[in-house]
VEXFI-414884 format. One record per residue (C-alpha): residue in three letters; x, z negated, y negated. Coordinates in steps of 0.25 Angstrom, whole numbers, plus 5000, padded with zeros to 4 digits. Each point is the difference from the previous one (the first is absolute). Layout:
BEGIN
ALAXZY
...
//
This chain:
BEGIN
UNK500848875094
UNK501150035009
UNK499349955013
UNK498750064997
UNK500850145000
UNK500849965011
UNK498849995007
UNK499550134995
UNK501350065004
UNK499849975014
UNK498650045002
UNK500350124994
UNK501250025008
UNK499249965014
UNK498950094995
UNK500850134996
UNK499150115002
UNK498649934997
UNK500749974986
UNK500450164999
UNK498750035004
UNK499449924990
UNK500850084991
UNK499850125003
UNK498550015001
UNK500149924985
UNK500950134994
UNK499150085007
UNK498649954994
UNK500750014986
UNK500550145002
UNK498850045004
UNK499349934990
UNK501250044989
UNK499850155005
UNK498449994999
UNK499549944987
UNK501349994991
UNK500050094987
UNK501050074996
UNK501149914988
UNK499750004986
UNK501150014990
UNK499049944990
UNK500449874992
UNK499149914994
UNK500249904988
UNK498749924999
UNK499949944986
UNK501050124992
UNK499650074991
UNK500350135010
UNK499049965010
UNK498949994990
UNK500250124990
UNK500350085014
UNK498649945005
UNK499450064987
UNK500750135000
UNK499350015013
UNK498649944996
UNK500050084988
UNK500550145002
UNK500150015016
UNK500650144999
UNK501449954992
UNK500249895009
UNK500450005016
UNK501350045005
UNK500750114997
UNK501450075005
UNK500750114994
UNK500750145004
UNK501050064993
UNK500250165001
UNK501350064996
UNK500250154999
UNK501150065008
UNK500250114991
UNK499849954987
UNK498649974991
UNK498950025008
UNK499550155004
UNK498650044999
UNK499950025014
UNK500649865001
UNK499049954993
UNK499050075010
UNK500649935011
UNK499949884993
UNK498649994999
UNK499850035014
UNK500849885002
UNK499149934994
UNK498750055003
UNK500649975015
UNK500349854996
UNK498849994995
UNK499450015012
UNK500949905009
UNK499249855004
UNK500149884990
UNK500350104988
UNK499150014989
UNK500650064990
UNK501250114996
UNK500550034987
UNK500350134996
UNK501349994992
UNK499950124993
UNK498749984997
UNK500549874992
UNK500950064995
UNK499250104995
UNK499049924993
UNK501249924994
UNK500450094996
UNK498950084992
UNK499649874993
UNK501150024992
UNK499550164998
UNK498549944999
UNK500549914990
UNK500850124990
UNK498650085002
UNK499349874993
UNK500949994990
UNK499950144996
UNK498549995002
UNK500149884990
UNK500750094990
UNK499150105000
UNK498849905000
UNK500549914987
UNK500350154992
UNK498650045004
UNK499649874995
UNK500650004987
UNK499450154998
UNK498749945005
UNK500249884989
UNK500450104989
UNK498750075003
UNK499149894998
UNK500649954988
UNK499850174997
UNK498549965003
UNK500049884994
UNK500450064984
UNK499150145004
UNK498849905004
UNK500349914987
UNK500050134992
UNK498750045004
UNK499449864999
UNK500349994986
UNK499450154998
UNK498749955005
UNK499949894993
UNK500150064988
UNK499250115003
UNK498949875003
UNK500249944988
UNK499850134991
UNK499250085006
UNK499149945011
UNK499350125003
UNK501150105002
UNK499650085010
UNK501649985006
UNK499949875002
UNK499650005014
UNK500850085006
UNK501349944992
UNK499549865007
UNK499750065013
UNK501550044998
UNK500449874997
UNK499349945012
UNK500650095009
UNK501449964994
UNK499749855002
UNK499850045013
UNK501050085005
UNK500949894992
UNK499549895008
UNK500350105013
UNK501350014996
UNK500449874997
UNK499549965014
UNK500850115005
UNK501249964993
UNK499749835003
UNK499850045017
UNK501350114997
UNK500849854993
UNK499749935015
UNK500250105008
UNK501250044993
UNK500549835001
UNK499549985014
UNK500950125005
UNK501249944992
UNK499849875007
UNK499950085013
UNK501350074996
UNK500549874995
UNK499749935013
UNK500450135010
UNK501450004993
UNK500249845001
UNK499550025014
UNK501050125002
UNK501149934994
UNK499749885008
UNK500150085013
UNK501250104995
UNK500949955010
UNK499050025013
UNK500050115009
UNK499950075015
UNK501050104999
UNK501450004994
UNK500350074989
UNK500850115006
UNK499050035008
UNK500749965014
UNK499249865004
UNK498649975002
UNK499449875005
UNK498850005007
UNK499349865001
UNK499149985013
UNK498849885000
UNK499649935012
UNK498849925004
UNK500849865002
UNK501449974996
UNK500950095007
UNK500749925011
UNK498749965004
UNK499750165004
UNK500450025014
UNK501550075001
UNK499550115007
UNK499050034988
UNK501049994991
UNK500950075008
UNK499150134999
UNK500350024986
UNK501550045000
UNK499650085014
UNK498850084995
UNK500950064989
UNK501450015004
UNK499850135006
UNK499350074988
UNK501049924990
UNK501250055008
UNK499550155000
UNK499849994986
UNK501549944998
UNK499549864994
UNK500649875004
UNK499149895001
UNK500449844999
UNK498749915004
UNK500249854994
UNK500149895008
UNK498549945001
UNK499850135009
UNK501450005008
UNK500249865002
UNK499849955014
UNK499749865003
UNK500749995013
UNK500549885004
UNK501450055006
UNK500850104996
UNK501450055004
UNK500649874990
UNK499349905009
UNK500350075015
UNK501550014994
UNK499749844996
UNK499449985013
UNK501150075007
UNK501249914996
UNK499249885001
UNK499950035016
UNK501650045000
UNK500349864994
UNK499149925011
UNK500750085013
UNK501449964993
UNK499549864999
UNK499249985014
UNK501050105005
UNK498750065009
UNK499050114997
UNK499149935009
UNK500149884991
UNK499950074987
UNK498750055003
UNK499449885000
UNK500149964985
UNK499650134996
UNK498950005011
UNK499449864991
UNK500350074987
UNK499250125005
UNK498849925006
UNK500049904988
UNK499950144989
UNK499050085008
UNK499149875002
UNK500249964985
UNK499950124996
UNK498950065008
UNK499149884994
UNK500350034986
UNK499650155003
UNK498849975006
UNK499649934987
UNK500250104992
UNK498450055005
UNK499849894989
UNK501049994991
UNK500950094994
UNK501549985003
UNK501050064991
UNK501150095006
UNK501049894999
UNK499449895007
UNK500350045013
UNK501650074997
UNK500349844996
UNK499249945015
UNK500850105006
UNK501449974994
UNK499749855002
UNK499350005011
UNK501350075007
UNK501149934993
UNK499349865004
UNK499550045014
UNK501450055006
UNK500749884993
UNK498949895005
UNK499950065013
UNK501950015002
UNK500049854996
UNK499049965012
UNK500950125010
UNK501349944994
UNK499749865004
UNK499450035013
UNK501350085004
UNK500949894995
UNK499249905009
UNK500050095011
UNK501650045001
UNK499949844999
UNK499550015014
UNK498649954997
UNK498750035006
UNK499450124994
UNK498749954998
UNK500449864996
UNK501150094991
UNK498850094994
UNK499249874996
UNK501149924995
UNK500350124991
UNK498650034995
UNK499849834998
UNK501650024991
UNK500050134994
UNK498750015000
UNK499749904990
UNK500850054990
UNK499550135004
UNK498649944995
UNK500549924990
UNK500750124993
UNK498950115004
UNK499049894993
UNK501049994986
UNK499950165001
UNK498350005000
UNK500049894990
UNK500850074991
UNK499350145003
UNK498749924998
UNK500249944987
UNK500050144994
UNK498650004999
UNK500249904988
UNK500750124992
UNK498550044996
UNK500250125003
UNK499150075013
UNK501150085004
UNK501149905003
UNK499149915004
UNK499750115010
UNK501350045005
UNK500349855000
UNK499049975010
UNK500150145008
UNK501549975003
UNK499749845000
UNK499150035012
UNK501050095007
UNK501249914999
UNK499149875005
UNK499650115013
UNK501450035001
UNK500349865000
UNK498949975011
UNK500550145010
UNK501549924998
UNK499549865008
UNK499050075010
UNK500450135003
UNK501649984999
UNK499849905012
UNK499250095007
UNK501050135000
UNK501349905001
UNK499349945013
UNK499850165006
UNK501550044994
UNK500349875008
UNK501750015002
UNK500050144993
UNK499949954987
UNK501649965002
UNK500850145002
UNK500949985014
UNK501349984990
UNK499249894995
UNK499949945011
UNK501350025005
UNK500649954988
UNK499249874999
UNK500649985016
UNK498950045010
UNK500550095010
UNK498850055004
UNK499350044986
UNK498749934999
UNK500149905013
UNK500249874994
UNK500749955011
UNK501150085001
UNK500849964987
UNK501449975003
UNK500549994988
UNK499649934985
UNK500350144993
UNK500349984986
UNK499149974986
UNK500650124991
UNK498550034996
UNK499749884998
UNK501149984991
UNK499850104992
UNK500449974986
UNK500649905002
UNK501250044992
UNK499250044989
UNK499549874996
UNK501249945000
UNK500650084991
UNK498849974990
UNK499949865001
UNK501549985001
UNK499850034983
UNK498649984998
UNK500149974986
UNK500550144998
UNK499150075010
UNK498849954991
UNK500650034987
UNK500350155006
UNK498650025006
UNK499349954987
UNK501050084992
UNK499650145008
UNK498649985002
UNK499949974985
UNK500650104996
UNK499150085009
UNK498949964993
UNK500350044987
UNK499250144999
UNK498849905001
UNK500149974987
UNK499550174997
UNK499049995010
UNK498850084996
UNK498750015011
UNK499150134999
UNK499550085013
UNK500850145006
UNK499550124994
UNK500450165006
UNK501350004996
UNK500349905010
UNK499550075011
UNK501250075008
UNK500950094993
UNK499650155001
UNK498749965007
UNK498650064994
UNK499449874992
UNK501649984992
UNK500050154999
UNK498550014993
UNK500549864992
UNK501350094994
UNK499350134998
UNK498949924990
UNK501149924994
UNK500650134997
UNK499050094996
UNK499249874993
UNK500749894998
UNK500249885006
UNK498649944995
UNK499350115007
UNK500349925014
UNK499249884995
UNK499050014989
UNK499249884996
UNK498450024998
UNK499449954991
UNK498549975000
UNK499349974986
UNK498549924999
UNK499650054986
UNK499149874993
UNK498650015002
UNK499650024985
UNK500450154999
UNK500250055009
UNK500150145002
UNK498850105004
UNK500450134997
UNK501550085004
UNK500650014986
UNK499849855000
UNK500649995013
UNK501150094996
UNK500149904987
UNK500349895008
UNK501050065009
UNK500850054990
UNK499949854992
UNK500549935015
UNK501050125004
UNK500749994985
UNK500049865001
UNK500850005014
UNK500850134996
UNK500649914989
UNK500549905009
UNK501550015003
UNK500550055013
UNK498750085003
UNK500250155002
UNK498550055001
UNK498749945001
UNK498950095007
UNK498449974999
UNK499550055014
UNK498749935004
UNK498749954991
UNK498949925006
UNK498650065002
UNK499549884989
UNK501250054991
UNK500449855000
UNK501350015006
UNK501250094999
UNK501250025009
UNK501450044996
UNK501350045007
UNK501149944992
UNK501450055003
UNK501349934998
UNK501350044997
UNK500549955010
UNK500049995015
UNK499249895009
UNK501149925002
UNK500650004988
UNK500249854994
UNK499750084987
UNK498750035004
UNK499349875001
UNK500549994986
UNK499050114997
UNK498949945009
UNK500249894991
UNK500250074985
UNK498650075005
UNK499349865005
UNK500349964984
UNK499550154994
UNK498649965009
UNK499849844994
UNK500250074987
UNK499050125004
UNK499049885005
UNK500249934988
UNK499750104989
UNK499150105008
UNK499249905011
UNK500750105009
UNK500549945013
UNK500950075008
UNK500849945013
UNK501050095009
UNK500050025014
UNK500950085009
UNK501050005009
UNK501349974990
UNK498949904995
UNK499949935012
UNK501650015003
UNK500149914986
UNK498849915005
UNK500549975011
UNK501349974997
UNK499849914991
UNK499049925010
UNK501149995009
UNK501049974989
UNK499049874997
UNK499849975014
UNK501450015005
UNK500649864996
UNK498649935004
UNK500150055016
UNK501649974999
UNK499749864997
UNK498850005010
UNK501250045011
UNK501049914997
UNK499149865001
UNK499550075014
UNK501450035005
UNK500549874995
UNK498949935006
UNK500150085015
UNK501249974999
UNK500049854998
UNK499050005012
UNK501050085009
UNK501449944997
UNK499649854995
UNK500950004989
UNK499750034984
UNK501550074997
UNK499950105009
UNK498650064996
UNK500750014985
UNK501250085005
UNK499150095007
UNK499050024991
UNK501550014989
UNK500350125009
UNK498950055001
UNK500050034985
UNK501350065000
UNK499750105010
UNK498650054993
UNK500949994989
UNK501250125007
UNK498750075004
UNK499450014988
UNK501350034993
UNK500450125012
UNK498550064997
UNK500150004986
UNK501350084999
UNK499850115012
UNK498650014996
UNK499849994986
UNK501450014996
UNK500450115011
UNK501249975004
UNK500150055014
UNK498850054998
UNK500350155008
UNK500549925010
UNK498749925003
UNK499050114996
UNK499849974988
UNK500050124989
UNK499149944989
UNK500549874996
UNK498949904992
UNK499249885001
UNK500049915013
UNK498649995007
UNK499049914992
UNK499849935013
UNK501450015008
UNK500749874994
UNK498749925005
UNK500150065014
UNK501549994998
UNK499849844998
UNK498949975012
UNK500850085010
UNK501449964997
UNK499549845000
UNK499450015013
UNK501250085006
UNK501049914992
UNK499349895007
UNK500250065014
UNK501450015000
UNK500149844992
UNK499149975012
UNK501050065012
UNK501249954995
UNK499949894993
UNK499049945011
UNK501350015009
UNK500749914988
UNK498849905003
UNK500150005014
UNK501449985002
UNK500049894987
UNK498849915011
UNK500850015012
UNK501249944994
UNK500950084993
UNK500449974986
UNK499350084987
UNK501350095000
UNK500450045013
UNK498450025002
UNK500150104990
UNK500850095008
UNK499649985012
UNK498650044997
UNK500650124993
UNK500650055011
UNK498849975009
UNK499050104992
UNK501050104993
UNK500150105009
UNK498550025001
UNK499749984984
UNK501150094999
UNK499350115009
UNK498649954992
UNK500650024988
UNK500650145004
UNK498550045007
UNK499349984988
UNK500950054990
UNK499950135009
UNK498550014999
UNK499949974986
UNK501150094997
UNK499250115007
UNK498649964991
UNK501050024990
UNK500250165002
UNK498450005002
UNK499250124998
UNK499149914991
UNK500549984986
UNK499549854997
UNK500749965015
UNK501350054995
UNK500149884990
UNK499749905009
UNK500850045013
UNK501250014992
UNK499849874994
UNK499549935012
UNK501450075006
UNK500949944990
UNK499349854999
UNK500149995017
UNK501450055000
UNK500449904989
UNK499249905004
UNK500549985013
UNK501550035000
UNK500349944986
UNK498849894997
UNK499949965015
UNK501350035008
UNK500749974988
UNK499649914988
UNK499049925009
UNK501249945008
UNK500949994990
UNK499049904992
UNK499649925012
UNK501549995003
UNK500149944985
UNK498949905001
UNK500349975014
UNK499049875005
UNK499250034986
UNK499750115004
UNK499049935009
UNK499449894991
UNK498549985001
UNK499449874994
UNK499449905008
UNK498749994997
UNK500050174999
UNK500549995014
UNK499049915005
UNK498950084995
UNK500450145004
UNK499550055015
UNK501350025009
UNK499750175004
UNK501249985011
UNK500350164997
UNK501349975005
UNK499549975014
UNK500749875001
UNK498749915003
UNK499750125009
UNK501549975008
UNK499549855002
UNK498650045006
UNK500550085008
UNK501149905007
UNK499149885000
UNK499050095008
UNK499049984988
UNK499550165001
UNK499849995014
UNK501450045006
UNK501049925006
UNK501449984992
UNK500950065010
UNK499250135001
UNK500050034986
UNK501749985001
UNK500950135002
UNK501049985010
UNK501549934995
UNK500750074992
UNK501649994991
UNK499349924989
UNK500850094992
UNK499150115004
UNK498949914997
UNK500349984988
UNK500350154995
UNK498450025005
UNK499549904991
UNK498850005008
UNK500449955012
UNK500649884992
UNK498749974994
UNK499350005015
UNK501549945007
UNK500249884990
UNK499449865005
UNK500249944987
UNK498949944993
UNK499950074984
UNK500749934989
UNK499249924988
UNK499950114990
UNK500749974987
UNK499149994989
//
């Protein structure tokens, strides 16, 4: 491995600006193509095989007009309940909305509200209707029984009259009488038969209007003082998926009407939520991220180039995965998490490639041979790590779920470029920075009189950067027992809030505070309750034997399912508000008493599951739910399931890449023990400032509730493959210094102080850019930033930098074992460069020995640079201990 990017180093460096050029027409044929055919991010989340995604795929098949996406605007009356002018102006708003692209529809909240509202006056004109019909009735059936005697009375007269006299001239006319009387009394009893069912159909009406009313008593679009109106808006497609400048036309073709009118308008957040990538958080991020590399190179020249590859590998990355979108939707989070990596991991490869270059340099190497020797060292672990990192990213596709499969492989893709841009272009810009990538007090502190001309060092200069930490890891491993104890004891303690997690997706209220979308989230709790800001639709298939064909039956049947959901603990109101063309299927909007992310609402969720298999079982009636507090429960509980799977999944692979790179079992195991201690402290510090709050107001967040369904599985693939990185650089140093003769101890620190400094200014880099994805303008970023924050910060200084050597102190030469016949059978990845060190002075790669050679130097120095050891030292590599 080492040779072969040692080889790549060199061309690279000798072909400078046809590598740039290469990449630059390649960022600028993705841009363009990005630019041309991408579509514009989706927001949209997808559970294949939930019962969600198949009632919402019936809502939409069924009764089209209730389903699509919808966003919601809440008016608020300056001066108290709304005027009738206000009102006016109101429905000029509207009638203007109506009109903007992608909308579809606009509902009139007064309207509603009126309609609402007279159902319950329609229903006390029925009742007193029915009154009236059952007295009318009871006279009618006094009247015909009336009848019935009068008409007996004069049967029995005829037939006596028959039966003494048969020729009384009266008879005929006293049975023509009686005919008359039959017949007018079978008239009447019809009457009275058809009043009886009118009179019972119109109670069951009642019967079923009131059980409907009940059902929905607690619904409404205007508060009930008066003040607070919520308008609901449809579009064509989800929401996010509208173009922002559409969307964006519906606060700007009212604001001037609504402030004129002295009303206040909040617009939630599926119509104010931008899905740019940066916002001030991640400039801020970005910021001190290149403030760390000029302290650490000391040079503004030299700190560009690691953000130069970061910025290349992102706009490459992430200019291929907008292009797809002309065939696949991406969701508005895939691209904020290739972005936060892809510059974390980028600047970081790209400062260990500059960092050993400049070390090899101030050693008085050539700098091409210097640029190839540190693309063939650090390099390797560059790759190595970069490739733990895609793994890791990769394997979120076996979640099952599309969407971190599909952030998984956006940001998999983007790291694995950023990896490439590090060992080709970093060559390429350090061989045109030439000396410059050393500041002249570099220079003249390493010796060199004249900065940058090899040939005039007078002096060896001294190795204080290179010993950097040195006192640190002395003071760990002088008591290592106890610094084990004490790093396990706080990152345990860390991870207690873990045990409370609870996953669910952001709602409004976790927009910024005092912004439109947590402003419109308030205002409905408020004015509505808390339910209001996630109802839960349910969509009933009535059994096939009958079914309903007229409206009063319809009507039955929404009052049987609406009474049978009203019932159910935790539920507020439940609303009919859509019927199918075959009156086969019946929609209802179910309100909680609680909000979204409320634990107590997926207690409800669950109370109503059971009310519908006891609807199913009785009635044949089968309802499912769907919505978007539905699919926060759904999810969550996917996620739950496949959490300890894909931990399990990471572990064997870190074990096994590890096993491959040091040639030892122990070390894999204390890395991979690590590892879990820091997702443990990053779990634990998300839980408590996100759900719990603490600190909250001090990193943004102003409504405390459940961690994002997804964040701890993106949490675990991200912090692996960086925990691996920093295992890789410093412990790699342990490995190297072990082979070329030094005991297991002394190895421990001197390939400490060989790679702390940089790992530190890793470490502090990527914390920095997380940190600002962690004040992000997008709510489901905040999470994982601020996790990803945490786990890199406690990963390197305390899991790394500090437990790591402690241990490896412990175990000492054990910590190297390896069994022989594993040893035999495992390829030797050389990802220390030390096979590369004998190629390169037996002349193998094509170079004589003395040219690859810096000239004499104090072996003191030589030592300090830890490089220039490696390259100095004739001493052929020690039997490893196995």
């Amino acid at each position: 491995m080492s040779s072969v990017l040692y080889r790549l180093g060199r061309w690279c460096a000798t072909h400078a600006w046809r590598v740039i050029a290469i990449w630059v027409v390649l960022l600028t044929a993705v841009g363009a193509a990005a630019g041309t055919l991408g579509n514009p991010l989706s927001s949209r989340i997808t559970i294949p095989d939930t019962q969600f995604q198949r009632v919402l795929d019936t809502l939409g098949r069924e009764i089209p007009e209730a389903a699509g996406g919808f966003a919601t605007v809440v008016l608020q009356s300056d001066d108290g309940a709304f005027t009738d002018a206000q009102r006016q102006t109101v429905k000029d708003v509207l009638a203007t909305w109506r009109e903007v692209p992608h909308v579809t529809r606009v509902i009139d909240p007064f309207d509603a509200q009126a309609q609402l509202d007279d159902s319950g006056t329609s229903l006390e004109t029925a009742k007193t209707k029915l009154a009236d019909g059952a007295a009318k009735l009871e006279k009618g059936r006094a009247q015909l029984n009336d009848g019935k005697l009068r008409l007996a009375g004069g049967e029995a007269l005829l037939a006596q009259l028959e039966k003494a006299n048969p020729d009384d001239p009266s008879i005929p006319a006293l049975r023509t009488q009686v005919e008359d009387g039959r017949a007018q009394l079978a008239k009447a009893e019809a009457d009275l038969t058809k009043g009886e069912t009118d009179l019972a159909a119109g109670r069951a009406q009642y019967v079923d209007g009131s059980a409907v009313r009940a059902a929905s008593g607690g619904t409404g679009l205007v508060s009930e003082d008066g003040t607070v109106a919520v308008t609901q808006l449809q579009f064509d497609d989800a929401p996010q998926s509208v173009p922002l400048e559409d969307r964006e036309k519906v606060p700007a073709a009212a604001a001037e009407q609504l402030e004129a009118a002295g009303i206040t308008a909040h617009y939630s957040v599926e119509i104010t939520q931008d899905v740019a990538l940066v916002g001030p958080g991640e400039i801020l991020g970005l910021t001190v991220a290149i403030l760390v590399l000029v302290v650490v190179l000391g040079s503004l020249v030299a700190a560009g180039l690691p953000l130069l590859v970061a910025l290349l590998g992102v706009g490459v990355g992430l200019g291929s995965a907008m292009a797809l979108t002309a065939v696949v939707d991406l969701n508005q989070t895939t691209p904020a998490l290739a972005l936060m990596l892809g510059l974390a991991v980028g600047i970081d490869y790209a400062l260990f490639i500059v960092n050993r270059h400049r070390a090899s340099l101030l050693a008085g190497m050539d700098p091409v041979e210097s640029i190839g020797r540190a693309v063939g060292t650090a390099g390797s672990a560059v790759v190595f790590a970069g490739t733990t990192v895609v793994i890791a990213l990769a394997a979120l596709t076996l979640s099952g779920m599309p969407i971190l499969a599909e952030m998984g492989l956006v940001a998999a893709g983007t790291v694995a470029v950023s990896v490439v841009v590090a060992v080709t272009v970093s060559p390429a810009v350090l061989r045109l920075m030439g000396p410059r990538v050393v500041s002249k007090r570099g220079w003249r502190k390493a010796g060199y009189a004249t900065p940058g001309v090899l040939t005039t060092r007078e002096t060896a200069g001294h190795a204080s950067d290179e010993e950097h930490g040195g006192w640190y890891v002395r003071v760990v491993t002088a008591r290592p027992w106890l610094t084990v104890l004490g790093v396990v004891a706080v990152l345990g303690t860390a991870a207690i809030p873990v045990a409370s997690m609870q996953l669910g997706l952001p709602d409004g209220g976790a927009e910024p505070k005092g912004s439109s979308a947590q402003l419109a989230y308030s205002t409905i709790g408020d004015a509505f309750g808390p339910g209001m800001n996630g109802p839960v639709i349910a969509v009933a298939t009535l059994p096939e034997a009958g079914r309903p064909t007229t409206d009063a039956e319809v009507l039955h049947e929404q009052a049987r399912i609406a009474t049978a959901l009203k019932d159910v603990e935790g539920v507020r109101s439940v609303l009919p508000f859509g019927v199918s063309d075959d009156k086969d299927t019946l929609a209802f909007q179910i309100v909680p008493t609680t909000g979204p992310a409320d634990p107590a609402t997926k207690e409800t969720v669950d109370r109503i599951t059971f009310a519908t298999g006891t609807l199913a079982r009785h009635s044949g009636v089968e309802v499912g739910l769907t919505g978007q507090t539905v699919a926060n429960i759904e999810l969550s509980e996917r996620m739950a399931a496949a959490l300890p799977g894909y931990l399990l999944v990471v572990v064997g692979l870190s074990v096994v890449i590890l096993v491959l790179v040091f040639r030892s079992v122990v070390v894999p195991l204390v890395a991979t023990g690590g590892f879990l201690l820091s997702i443990g402290a990053a779990f634990g510090a998300t839980v408590a400032v996100h759900q719990w709050g603490w600190a909250g107001s001090f990193f943004g967040v102003n409504h405390p509730g459940p961690i994002l369904a997804f964040g701890p599985i993106i949490l675990i693939g991200v912090l692996f493959g960086l925990a691996m990185d920093y295992q890789m650089f410093l412990v790699s140093g342990m490995h190297e210094a072990r082979a070329h003769g030094q005991d297991s101890r002394t190895a421990v620190r001197t390939g400490f102080v060989h790679g702390a400094k940089v790992v530190t200014a890793a470490a502090v880099i990527m914390f920095s850019v997380f940190l600002g994805f962690a004040y992000s303008h997008l709510a489901m970023v905040r999470p994982i930033g601020f996790g990803l924050a945490v786990g890199v910060i406690v990963d390197a200084v305390l899991v790394r930098m500090t437990l790591t050597p402690a241990v490896m102190h412990l175990l000492g030469d054990r910590a190297w074992y390896l069994p022989r016949w594993l040893d035999r059978l495992l390829p030797d990845l050389d990802v220390e460069g030390l096979k590369l060190s004998e190629r390169l002075a037996s002349g193998e790669l094509g170079r004589p020995a003395a040219s690859t050679q810096p000239p004499a130097r104090p072996e003191a120095d030589a030592a300090a640079e830890g490089e220039a050891e490696a390259e100095a030292s004739s001493e052929p590599e020690p039997a490893r201990t196995s």
